[in-house]
N, C-alpha and C positions, 0 to 999 in steps of 0.2 A: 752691358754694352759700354765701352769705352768710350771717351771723349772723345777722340779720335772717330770713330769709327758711327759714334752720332752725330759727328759735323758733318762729315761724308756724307749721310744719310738724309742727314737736313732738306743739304745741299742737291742729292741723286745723283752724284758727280763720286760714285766708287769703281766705276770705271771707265776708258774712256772714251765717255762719249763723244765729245768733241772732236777728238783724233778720231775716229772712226768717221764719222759725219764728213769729214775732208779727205779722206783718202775717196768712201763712196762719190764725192762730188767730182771727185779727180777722176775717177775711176770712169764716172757717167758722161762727166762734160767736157772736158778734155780732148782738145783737138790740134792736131800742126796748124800752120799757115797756110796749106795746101788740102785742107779740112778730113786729114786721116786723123780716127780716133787713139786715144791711146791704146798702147799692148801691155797686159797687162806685168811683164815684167818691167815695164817704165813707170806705172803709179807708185812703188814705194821709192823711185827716184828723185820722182816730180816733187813726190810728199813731202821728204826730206829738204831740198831745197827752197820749197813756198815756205818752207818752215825759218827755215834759217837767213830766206831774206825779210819775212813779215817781223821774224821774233827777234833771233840774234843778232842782227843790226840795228833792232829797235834801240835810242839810243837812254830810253826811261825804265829797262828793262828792269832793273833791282827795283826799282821806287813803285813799278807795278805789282810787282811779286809780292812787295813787303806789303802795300796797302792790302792787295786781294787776301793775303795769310791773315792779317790785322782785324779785316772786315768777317772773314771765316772763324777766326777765335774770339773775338770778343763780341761780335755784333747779337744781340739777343733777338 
């Protein structure tokens, strides 16, 4: 097994679970203002989007990355 692919393992994070977990939550709970649910070619839109204003505007976004990699490789 690879270092790599034992940290993943460690972790249970080899695939994604997280991305998945938010699309289902978009998928389930996800409503207009007028309390129509979403269709489902609008969940990988919405997805997309919650993404990119939760993460890509996030303004610490390298200095998280770089601690989480940090904490994933050396932490024993």
């Amino acid at each position: 097994m690879t270092q790599q692919s034992s940290l993943a393992s460690a972790y249970n994070l080899t695939d994604l679970t997280e991305v998945n977990r938010l699309l289902m939550y978009i998928q389930n709970r996800a409503i207009d203002s007028e309390g129509n649910l979403i269709r489902a070619d609008e969940v990988p839109v919405v997805t997309n989007l919650v993404i990119q204003k939760l993460i890509w505007h996030y303004p610490y976004l390298d200095q998280i990355i770089q601690e989480l990699l940090d904490n994933l490789r050396f932490q024993k």
